[in-house]
LODOMAR-138173 format. One record per residue (C-alpha): x, y, z; residue in one letter. Coordinates in steps of 0.1 Angstrom, whole numbers, padded with zeros to 4 digits, always signed. Layout:
BEGIN
XYZA...
This chain:
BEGIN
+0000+0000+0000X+0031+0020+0007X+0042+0023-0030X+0007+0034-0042X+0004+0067-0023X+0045+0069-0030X+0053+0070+0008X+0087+0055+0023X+0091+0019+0029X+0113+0019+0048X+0098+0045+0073X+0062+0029+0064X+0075-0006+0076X+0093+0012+0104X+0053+0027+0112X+0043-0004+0116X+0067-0021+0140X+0063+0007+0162X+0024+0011+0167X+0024-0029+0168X+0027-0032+0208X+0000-0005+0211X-0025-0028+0188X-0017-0060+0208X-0021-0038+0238X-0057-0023+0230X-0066-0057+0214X-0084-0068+0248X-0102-0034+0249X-0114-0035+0214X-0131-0073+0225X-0143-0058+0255X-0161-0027+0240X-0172-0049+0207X-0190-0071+0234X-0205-0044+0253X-0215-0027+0217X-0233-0058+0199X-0243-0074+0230X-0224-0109+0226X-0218-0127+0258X-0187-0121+0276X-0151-0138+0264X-0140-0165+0289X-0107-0153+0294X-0097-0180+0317X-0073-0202+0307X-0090-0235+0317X-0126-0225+0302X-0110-0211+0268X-0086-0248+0267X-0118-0268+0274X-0141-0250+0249X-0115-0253+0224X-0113-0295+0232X-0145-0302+0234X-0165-0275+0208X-0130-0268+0186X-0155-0254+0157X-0183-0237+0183X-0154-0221+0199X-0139-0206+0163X-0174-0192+0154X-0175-0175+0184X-0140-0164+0187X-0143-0148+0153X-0170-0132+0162X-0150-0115+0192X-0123-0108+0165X-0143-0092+0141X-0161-0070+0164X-0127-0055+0181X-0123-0048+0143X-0148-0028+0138X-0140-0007+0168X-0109-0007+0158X-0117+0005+0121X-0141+0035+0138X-0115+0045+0168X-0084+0047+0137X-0112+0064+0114X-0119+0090+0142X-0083+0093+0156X-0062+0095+0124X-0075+0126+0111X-0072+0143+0147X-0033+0133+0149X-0029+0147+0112X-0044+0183+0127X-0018+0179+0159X+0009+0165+0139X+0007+0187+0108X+0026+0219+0120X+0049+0198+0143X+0060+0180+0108X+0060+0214+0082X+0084+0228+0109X+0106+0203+0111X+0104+0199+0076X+0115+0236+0069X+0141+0232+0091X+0157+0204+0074X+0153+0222+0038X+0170+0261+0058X+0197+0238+0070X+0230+0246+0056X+0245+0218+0038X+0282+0206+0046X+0304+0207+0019X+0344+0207+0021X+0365+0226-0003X
């Protein structure tokens, strides 16, 4: 996706390493406020019930995680549709400035 919008790959890639501990971090939330949101019943985060469930109901258990998993997606997708535009307006200037300053910057040459 990188090379279609002609962005950096390198810092694109580099992007993506660094948010990745936030997602795995507000992954639990996302479940928790999917469940409260389409009503599903609670995620047995025990280890013991979530090891049974998977033994004994292995394709039950997948249904239902996926549901989980694909309402924490759609919270996800609304809280990065709402919160992505609001850290362009607060990182915008922050990024022209330091932009400037690189361009103003005298360059080092040796004679």
């Amino acid at each position: 996706m990188a090379s279609v919008f002609r962005l950096n790959l390198i810092a694109s890639q580099l992007g993506n390493h660094i948010v990745y501990p936030f997602e795995l971090a507000l992954f639990p939330v996302f479940i928790r406020i999917g469940i409260a949101i389409f009503h599903t019943p609670p995620l047995p985060l025990e280890h013991r019930a979530l090891f049974h469930a998977v033994k004994d109901h292995p394709w039950d258990t997948t249904r239902i995680l996926w549901r989980w998993e694909w309402h924490a997606l759609v919270v996800w997708a609304v809280f990065a549709a709402v919160l992505a535009p609001i850290l362009a307006l607060i990182l915008h200037p922050f990024l022209d400035r330091l932009l400037a300053s690189k361009l103003k910057a005298p360059t080092s040459q040796s004679s």
